[in-house]
C-alpha beads as a LAMMPS data file, in Angstrom:
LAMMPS data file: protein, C-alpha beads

283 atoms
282 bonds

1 atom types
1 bond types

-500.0 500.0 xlo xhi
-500.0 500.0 ylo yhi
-500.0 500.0 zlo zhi

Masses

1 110.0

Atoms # bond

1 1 1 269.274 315.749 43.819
2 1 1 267.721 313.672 46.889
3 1 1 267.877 315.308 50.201
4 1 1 270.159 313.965 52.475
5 1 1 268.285 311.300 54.844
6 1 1 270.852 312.586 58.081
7 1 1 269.746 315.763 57.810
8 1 1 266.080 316.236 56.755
9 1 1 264.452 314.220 59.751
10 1 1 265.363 315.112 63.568
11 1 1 265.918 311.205 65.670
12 1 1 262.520 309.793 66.396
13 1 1 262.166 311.917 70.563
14 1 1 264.013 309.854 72.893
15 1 1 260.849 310.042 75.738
16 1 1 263.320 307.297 77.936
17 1 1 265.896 309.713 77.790
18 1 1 263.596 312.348 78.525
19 1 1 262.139 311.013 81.253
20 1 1 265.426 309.860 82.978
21 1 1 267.100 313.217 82.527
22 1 1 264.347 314.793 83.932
23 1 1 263.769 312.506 86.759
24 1 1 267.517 313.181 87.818
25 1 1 266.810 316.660 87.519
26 1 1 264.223 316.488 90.056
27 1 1 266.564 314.443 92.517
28 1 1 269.167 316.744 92.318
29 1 1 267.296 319.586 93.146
30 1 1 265.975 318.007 96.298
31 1 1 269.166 316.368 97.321
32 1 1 270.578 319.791 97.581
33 1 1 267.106 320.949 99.545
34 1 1 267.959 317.814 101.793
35 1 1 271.662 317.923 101.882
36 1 1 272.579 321.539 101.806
37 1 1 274.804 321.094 98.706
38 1 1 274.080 322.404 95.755
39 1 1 273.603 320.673 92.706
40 1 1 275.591 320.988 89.662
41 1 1 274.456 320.628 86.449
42 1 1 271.034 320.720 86.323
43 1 1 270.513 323.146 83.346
44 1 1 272.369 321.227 80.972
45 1 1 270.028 318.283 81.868
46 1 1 267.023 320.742 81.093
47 1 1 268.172 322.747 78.028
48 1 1 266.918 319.898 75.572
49 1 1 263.035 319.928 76.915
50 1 1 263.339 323.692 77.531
51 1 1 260.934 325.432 79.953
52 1 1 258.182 322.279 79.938
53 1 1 260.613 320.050 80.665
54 1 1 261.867 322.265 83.900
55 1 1 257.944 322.539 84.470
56 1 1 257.824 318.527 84.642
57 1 1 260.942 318.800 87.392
58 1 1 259.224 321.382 89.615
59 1 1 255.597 319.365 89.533
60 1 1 257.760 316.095 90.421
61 1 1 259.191 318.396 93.248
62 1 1 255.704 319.363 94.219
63 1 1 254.174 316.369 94.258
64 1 1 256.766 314.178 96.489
65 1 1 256.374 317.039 98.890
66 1 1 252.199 317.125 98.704
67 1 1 252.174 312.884 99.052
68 1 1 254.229 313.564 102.318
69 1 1 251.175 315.801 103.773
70 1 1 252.714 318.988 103.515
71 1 1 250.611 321.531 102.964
72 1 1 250.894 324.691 100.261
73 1 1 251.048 328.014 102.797
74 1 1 252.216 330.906 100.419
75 1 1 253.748 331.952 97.004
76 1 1 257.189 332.646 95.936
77 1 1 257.944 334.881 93.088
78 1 1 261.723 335.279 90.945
79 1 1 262.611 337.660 88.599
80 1 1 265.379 337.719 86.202
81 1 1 268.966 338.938 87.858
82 1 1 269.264 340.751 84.218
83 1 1 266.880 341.853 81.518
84 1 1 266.340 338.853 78.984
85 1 1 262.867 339.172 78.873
86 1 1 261.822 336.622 80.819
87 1 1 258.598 336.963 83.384
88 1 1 258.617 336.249 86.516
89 1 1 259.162 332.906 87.997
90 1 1 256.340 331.407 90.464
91 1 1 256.686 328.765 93.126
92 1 1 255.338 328.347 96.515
93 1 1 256.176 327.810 100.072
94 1 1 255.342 324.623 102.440
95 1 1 253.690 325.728 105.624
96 1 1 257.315 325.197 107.295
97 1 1 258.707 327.897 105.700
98 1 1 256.708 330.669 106.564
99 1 1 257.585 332.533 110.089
100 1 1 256.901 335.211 111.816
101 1 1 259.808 337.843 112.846
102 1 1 262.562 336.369 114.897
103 1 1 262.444 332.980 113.262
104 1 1 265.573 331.226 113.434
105 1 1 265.979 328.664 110.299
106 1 1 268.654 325.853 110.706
107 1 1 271.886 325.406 108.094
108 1 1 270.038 321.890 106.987
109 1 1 267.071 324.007 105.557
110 1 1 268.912 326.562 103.554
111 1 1 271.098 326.477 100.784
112 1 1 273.410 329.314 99.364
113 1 1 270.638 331.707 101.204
114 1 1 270.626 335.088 100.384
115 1 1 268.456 337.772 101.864
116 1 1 266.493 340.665 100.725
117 1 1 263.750 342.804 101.891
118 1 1 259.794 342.545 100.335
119 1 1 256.279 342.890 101.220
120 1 1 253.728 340.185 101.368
121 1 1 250.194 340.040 101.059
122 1 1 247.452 337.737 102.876
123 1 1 245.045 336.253 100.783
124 1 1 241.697 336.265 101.863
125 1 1 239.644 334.858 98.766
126 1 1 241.051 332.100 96.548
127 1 1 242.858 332.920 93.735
128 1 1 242.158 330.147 90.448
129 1 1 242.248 331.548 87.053
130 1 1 244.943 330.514 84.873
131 1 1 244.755 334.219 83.757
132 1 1 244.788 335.745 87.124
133 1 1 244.873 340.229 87.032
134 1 1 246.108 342.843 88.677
135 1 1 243.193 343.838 89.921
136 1 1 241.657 340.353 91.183
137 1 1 245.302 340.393 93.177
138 1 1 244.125 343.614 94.823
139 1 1 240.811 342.045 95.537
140 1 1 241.684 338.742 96.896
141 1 1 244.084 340.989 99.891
142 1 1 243.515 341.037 103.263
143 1 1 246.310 342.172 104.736
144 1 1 249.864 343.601 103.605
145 1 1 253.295 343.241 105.568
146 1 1 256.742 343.799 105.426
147 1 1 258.895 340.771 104.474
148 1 1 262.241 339.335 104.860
149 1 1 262.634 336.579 102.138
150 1 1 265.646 334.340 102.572
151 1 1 265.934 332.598 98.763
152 1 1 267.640 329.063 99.103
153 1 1 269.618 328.630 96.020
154 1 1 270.045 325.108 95.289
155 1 1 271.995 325.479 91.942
156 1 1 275.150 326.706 91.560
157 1 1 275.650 330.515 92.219
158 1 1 278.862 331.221 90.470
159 1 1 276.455 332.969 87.037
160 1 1 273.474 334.809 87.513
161 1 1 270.411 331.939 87.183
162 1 1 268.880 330.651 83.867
163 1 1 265.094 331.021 83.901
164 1 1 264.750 327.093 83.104
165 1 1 266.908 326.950 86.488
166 1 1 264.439 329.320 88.323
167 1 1 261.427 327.611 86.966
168 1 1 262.646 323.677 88.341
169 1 1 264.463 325.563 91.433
170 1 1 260.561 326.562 92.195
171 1 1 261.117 330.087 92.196
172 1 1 264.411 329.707 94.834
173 1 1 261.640 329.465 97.590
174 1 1 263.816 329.170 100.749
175 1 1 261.787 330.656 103.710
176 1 1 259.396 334.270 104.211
177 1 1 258.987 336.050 107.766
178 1 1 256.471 338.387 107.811
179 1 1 255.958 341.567 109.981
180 1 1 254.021 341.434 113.303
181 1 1 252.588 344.370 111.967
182 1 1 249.947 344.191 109.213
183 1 1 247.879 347.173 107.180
184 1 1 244.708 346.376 105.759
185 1 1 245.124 346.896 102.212
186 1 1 242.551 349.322 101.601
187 1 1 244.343 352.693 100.558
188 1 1 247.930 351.087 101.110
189 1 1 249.967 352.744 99.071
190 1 1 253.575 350.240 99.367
191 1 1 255.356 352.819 96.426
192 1 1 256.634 355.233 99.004
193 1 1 257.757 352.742 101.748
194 1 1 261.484 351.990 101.774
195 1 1 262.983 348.932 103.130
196 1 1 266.523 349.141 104.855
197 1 1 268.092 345.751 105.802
198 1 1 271.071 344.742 107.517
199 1 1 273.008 341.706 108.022
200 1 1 276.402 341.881 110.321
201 1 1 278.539 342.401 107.578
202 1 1 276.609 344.292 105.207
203 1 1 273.329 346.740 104.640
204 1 1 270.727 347.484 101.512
205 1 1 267.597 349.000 100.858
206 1 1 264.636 347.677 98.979
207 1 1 261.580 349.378 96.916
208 1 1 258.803 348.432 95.100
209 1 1 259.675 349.316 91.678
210 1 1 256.956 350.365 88.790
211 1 1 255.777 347.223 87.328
212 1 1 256.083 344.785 90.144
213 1 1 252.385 343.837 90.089
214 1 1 252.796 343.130 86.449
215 1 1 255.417 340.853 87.524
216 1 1 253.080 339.516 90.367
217 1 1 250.273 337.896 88.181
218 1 1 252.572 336.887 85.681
219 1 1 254.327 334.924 88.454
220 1 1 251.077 333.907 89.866
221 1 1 249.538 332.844 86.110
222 1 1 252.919 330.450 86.339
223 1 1 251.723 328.990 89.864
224 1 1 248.713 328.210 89.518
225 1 1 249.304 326.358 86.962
226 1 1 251.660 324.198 87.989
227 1 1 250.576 324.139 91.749
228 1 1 246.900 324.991 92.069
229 1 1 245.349 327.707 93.394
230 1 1 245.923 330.287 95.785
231 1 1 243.996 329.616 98.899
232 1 1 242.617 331.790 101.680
233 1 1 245.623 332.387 104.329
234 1 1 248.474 331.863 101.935
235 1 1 251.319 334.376 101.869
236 1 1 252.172 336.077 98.566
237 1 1 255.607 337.328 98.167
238 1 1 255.246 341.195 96.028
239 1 1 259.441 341.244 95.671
240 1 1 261.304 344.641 96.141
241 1 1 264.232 345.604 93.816
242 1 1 267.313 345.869 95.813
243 1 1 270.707 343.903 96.287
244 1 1 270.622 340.432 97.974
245 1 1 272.409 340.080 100.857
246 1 1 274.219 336.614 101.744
247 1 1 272.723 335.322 105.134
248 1 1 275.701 333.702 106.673
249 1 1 275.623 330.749 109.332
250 1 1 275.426 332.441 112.701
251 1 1 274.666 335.467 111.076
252 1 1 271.343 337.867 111.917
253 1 1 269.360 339.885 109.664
254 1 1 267.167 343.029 110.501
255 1 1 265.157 344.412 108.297
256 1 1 263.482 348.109 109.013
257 1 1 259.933 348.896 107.530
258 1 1 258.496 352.311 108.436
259 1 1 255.185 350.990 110.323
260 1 1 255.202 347.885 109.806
261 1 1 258.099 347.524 111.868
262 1 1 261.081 345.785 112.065
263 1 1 261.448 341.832 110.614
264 1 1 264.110 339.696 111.711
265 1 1 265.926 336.805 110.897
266 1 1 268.441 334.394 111.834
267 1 1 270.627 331.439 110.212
268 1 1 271.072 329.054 113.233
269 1 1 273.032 325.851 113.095
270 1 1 272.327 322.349 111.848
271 1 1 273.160 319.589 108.980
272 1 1 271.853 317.191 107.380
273 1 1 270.769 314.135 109.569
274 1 1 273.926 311.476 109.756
275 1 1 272.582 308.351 108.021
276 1 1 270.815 310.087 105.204
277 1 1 270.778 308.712 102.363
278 1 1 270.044 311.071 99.022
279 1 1 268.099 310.369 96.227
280 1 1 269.899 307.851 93.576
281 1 1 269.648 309.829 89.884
282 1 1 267.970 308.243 87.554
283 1 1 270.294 306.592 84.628

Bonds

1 1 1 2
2 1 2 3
3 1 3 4
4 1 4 5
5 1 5 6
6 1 6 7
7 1 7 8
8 1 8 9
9 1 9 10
10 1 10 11
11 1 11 12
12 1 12 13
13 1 13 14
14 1 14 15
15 1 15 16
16 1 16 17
17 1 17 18
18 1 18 19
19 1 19 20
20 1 20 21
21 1 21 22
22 1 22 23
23 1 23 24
24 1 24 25
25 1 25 26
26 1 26 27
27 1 27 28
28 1 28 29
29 1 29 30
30 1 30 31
31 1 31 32
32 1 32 33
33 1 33 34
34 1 34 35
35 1 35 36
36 1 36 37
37 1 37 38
38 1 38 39
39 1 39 40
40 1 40 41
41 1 41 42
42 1 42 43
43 1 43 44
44 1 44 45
45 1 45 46
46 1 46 47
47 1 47 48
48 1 48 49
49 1 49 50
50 1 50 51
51 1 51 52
52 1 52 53
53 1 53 54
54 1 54 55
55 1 55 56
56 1 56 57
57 1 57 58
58 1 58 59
59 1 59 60
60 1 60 61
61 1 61 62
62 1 62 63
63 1 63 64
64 1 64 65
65 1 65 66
66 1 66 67
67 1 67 68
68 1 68 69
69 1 69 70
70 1 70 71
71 1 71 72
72 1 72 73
73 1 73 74
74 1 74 75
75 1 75 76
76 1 76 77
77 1 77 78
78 1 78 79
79 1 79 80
80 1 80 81
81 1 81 82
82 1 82 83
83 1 83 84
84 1 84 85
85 1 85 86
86 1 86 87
87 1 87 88
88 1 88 89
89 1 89 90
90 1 90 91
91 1 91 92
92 1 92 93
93 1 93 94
94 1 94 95
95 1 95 96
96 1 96 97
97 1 97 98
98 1 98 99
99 1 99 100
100 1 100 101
101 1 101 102
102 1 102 103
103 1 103 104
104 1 104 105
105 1 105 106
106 1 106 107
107 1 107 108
108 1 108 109
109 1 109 110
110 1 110 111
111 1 111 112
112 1 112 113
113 1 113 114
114 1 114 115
115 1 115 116
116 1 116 117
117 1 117 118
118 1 118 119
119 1 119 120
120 1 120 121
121 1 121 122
122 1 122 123
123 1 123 124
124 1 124 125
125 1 125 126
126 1 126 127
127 1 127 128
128 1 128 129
129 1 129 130
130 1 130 131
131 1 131 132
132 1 132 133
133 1 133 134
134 1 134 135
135 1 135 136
136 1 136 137
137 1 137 138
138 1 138 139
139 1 139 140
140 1 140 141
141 1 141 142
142 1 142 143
143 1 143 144
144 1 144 145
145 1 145 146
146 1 146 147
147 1 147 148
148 1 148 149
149 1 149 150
150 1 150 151
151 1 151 152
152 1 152 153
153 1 153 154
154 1 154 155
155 1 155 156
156 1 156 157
157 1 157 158
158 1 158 159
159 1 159 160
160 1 160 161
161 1 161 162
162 1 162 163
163 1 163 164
164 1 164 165
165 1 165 166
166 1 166 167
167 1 167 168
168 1 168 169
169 1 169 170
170 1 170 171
171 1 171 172
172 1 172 173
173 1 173 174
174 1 174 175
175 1 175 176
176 1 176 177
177 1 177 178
178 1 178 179
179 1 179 180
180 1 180 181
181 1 181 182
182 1 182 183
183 1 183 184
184 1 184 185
185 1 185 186
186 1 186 187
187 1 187 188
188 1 188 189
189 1 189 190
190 1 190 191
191 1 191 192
192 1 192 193
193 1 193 194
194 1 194 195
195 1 195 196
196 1 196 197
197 1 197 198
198 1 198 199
199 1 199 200
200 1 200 201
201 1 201 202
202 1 202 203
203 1 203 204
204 1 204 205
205 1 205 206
206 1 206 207
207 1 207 208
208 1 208 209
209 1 209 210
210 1 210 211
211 1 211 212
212 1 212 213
213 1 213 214
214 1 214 215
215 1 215 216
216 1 216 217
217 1 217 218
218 1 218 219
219 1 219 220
220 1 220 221
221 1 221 222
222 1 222 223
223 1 223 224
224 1 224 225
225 1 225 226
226 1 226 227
227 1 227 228
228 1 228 229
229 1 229 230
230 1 230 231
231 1 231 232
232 1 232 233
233 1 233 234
234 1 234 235
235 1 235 236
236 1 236 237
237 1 237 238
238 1 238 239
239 1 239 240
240 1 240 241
241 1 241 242
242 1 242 243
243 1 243 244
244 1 244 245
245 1 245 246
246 1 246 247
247 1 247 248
248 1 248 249
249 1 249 250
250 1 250 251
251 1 251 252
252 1 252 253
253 1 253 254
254 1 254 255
255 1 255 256
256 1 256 257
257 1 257 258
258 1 258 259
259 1 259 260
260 1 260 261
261 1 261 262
262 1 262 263
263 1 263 264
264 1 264 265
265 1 265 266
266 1 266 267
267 1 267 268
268 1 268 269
269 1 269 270
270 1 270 271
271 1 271 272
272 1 272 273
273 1 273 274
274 1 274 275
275 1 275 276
276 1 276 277
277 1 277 278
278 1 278 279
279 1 279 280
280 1 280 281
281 1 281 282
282 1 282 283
């Protein structure tokens, strides 16, 4: 019996459709960046063209920002909000978005934000193989801080995130203020060093979990990839496991760190410029 033509052949791949879908990805993500409104929707665009296609939206992403002159000053790093298997998520951070304590960071730069606490490590060789270890991580430190990371969420927040969503979201890279304090990493042992942050409405602590360097280079691995390397005097965020705290308009958060010191942050006000006109998705 002949096979049924409908059914033995997938459609010829639509690369218009592709390309538009993915293009209006990419817009939607940085109208929310611009706007302060999240975008809805995005991983249904994404789910056909799985994790390369939300690879293609975060290099668009990357790319309009690197043609405007801004400049690559650290490295963000997600991990999954529940075991699926998934490895961490890289991105990175423009050089205005990484502070040092006491930073206030307007309304019109965050979205969703939450807060938790981390450590961060100065890079002081560059970091460039597509297979980057553990121990070239160690190598390339020179200095280790306590962190406040403020994660700007531009999707939807209702359901924990997909990991296509985390990939095109670059990593949920809002903003990272660093200690005044540094160590030099030499004999730095970050295991035993608890992180207690507080907000006005609510407190957490943070540790470094077993496994979080792991986590590191496969985030890193991701990066580098997809944004180059890791240069001399970039920031690399080494994430703590704890529970994110929201960071609400008006609203300060402290974070305590043994002797590195304490880390604050603030979420000042500000919108969107009047006249501003986002992004038109592609059709």
């Amino acid at each position: 019996m002949p096979a049924n033509p409908q059914t033995t052949q997938p459609p010829p791949w639509d690369e218009t459709r592709k390309h538009a879908d993915l293009e209006r990805a990419a817009n939607m993500l940085l109208n929310a960046d611009l706007t302060g409104r999240p975008a809805r929707g995005v991983t249904a665009l994404l789910e056909p063209y799985a994790e390369q296609g939300a690879e293609t939206v975060a290099s668009l992403n990357f790319r309009r920002a690197t043609d405007e002159g801004c400049r690559v000053a650290g490295r963000a790093v997600s991990l999954p909000e529940s075991p699926d298997g998934a490895v961490a998520v890289g991105g990175y951070y423009l050089s205005g978005s990484v502070h040092g304590s006491g930073a206030v960071i307007p309304s019109n730069q965050l979205v969703q934000p939450l807060v938790t606490g981390a450590f961060a490590i100065r890079i002081g060789t560059p970091l460039h193989h597509l297979d980057v270890t553990v121990p070239e991580i160690h190598a390339a430190a020179a200095g280790m801080y306590a962190a406040l990371v403020v994660n700007s969420r531009r999707t939807v927040i209702d359901e924990p995130s997909t990991t296509l969503e985390r990939i095109a979201d670059n990593a949920h890279a809002g903003h990272v203020v660093v200690s005044d304090t540094w160590l030099a990493p030499t004999g730095v042992d970050l295991a035993p060093i608890g992180l207690d942050l507080a907000t006005d409405i609510a407190a957490g602590r943070f540790w470094l979990p077993a496994g979080t360097w792991t986590q590191l280079a496969h985030a890193l691995r991701r990066s580098i990839a997809l944004f180059g390397p890791v240069q001399p005097g970039e920031v690399v965020v080494l994430p703590c496991e704890g529970r994110a705290l929201e960071l609400a308009p008006d609203a300060t958060a402290t974070l305590t760190a043994g002797s590195f010191g304490t880390v604050r942050v603030s979420h000042g006000q500000g919108s969107y410029e009047e006249g501003f006109e986002p992004l038109t998705p592609a059709n």
